[in-house]
C-alpha positions in Angstrom: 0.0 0.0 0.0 1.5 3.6 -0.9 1.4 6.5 2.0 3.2 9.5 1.8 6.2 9.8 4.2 7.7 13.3 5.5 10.3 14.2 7.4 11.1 17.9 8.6 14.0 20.2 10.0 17.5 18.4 10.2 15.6 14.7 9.4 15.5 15.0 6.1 19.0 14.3 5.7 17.4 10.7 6.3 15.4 10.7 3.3 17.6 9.5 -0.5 19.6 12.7 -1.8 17.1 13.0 -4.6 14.3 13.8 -2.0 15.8 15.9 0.7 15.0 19.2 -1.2 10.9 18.2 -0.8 11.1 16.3 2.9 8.7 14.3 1.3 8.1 10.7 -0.7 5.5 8.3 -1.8 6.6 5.2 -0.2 5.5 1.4 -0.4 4.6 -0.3 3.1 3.3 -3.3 3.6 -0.7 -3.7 4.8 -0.4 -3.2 9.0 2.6 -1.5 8.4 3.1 0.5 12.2 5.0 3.8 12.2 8.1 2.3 13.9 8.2 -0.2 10.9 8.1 2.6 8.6 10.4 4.5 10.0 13.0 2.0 10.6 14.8 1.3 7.3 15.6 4.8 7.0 17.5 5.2 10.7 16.6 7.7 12.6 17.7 8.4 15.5 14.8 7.6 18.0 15.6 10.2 20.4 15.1 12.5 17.2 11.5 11.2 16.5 10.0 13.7 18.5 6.9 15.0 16.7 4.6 12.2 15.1 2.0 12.8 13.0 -0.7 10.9 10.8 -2.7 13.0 8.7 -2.3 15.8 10.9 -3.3 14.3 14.0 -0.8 13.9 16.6 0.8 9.8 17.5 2.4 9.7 21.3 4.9 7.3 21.4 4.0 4.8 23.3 1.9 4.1 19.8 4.4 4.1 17.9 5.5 0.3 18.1 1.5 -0.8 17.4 -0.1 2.1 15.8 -1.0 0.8 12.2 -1.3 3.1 8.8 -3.4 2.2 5.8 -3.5 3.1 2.7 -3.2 6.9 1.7 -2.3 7.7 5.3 0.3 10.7 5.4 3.3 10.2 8.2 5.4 13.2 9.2 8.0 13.5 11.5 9.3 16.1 13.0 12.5 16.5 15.5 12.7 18.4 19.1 12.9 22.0 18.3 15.0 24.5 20.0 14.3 28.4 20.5 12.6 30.4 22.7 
């Protein structure tokens, strides 16, 4: 099944070269697919994974491990974020 994956901020340096100036790609998941699943071919650092998203509605993580996406879904990740 295709969803859209996003990554924002300094996590985009995660994404392939060719897709680092959008933060964004369609990607191929498998059905039941969970967002730590998704996200773990691609490396990141969990301690980075700070903001989770699924069609703009917010994931904690303690869903992570079991929270499933289906087809069309859009993930987006975003790291912590400094300033003030």
């Amino acid at each position: 099944m295709k969803i859209t994956f996003k990554l924002y901020a300094s996590l985009t340096d995660y994404l392939p070269a060719d897709r680092r100036t959008s933060n964004w790609m369609p990607l191929e998941v498998e059905p039941g697919a969970t967002i730590a699943s998704v996200i773990a071919p691609f490396n990141l650092p969990m301690k980075m994974v700070h903001l989770v998203l699924i069609n703009g509605v917010y994931v904690p993580p303690a869903q992570h491990a079991t929270r499933t996406l289906v087809e069309g879904d859009v993930l987006a990740i975003w790291p912590p974020l400094a300033g003030g």
